[in-house]
N, C-alpha and C positions, 0 to 999 in steps of 0.2 A: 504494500500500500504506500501511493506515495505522501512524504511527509505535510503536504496541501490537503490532501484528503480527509485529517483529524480535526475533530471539531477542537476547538477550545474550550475552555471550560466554561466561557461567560455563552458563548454559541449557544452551548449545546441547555446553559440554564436559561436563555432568551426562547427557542425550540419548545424544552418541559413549560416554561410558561404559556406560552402561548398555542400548544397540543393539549393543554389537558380540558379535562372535561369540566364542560359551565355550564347549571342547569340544565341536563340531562344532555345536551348536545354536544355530539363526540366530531373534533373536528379533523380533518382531514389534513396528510401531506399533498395532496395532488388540488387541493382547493386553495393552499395559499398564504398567506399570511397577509390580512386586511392591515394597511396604512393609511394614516392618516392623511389629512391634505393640508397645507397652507389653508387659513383664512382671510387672511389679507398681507397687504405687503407685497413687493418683488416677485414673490413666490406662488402669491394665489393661486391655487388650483393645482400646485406642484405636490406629490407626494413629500410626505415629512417622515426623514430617513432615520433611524434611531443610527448609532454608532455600530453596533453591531450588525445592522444590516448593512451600512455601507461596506463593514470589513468583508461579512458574506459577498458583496457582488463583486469589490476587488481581488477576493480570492477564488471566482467564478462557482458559487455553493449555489446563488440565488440570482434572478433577475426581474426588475421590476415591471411589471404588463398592466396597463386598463384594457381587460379585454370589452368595455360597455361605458360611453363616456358619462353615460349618466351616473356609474358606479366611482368606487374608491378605486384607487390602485392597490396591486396587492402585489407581496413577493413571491414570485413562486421558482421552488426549487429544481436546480438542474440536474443534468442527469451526476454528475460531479459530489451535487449537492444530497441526493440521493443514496450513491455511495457511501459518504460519510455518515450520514443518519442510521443507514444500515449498519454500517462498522459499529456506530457509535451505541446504539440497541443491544450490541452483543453484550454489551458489562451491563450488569442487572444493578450497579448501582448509579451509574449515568442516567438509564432511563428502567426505573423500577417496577418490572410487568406487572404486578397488580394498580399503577397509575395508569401506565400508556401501554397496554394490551394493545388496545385498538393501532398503534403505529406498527406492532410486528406485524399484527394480522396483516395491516395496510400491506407493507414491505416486503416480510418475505414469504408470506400463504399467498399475495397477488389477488385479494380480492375483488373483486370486480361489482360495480353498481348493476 
């Protein structure tokens, strides 16, 4: 594995935050990570990047899409980005299967909608 591939450890605690489960609803790798927008200012309507996701898209894990302009942008991860989450799933105390089941299933069972 090459040494780009390993999340970090604020990564991979930005990821368990934002994958776990919120009133009832289990969120998905393949749907994304919602960002926020600018609301005024230079930036208006620009997605508002946390520190951690800029480091993700400089180290090619995640890239930022509005696939629907009426929608937020969101980051969703590469295939690069993918790999590591997988790697990183393996240590059960990175990502602890009785929290985030639902990302192995996602990952390595390939469950399909």
């Amino acid at each position: 594995m090459l040494e780009r591939e390993i999340l970090t450890p604020r990564e991979a605690a930005y990821i368990r935050l934002e994958m776990q489960s919120r009133l009832g609803v289990i969120p998905r790798l393949r749907n994304g990570i919602l960002l926020k927008n600018w609301k005024a200012g230079p930036m208006k309507g620009c997605p508002r990047l946390p520190s951690v996701i800029a480091s993700m898209i400089e180290r090619g894990l995640v890239e930022v899409r509005q696939l629907d302009p009426s929608q937020p942008s969101r980051a969703y991860f590469t295939s690069l980005g993918i790999a590591s989450i997988t790697a990183a799933i393996q240590n059960s105390r990175v990502f602890p299967p009785d929290r985030y089941g639902h990302l192995v299933r996602e990952l390595l069972h390939d469950v399909a909608d």
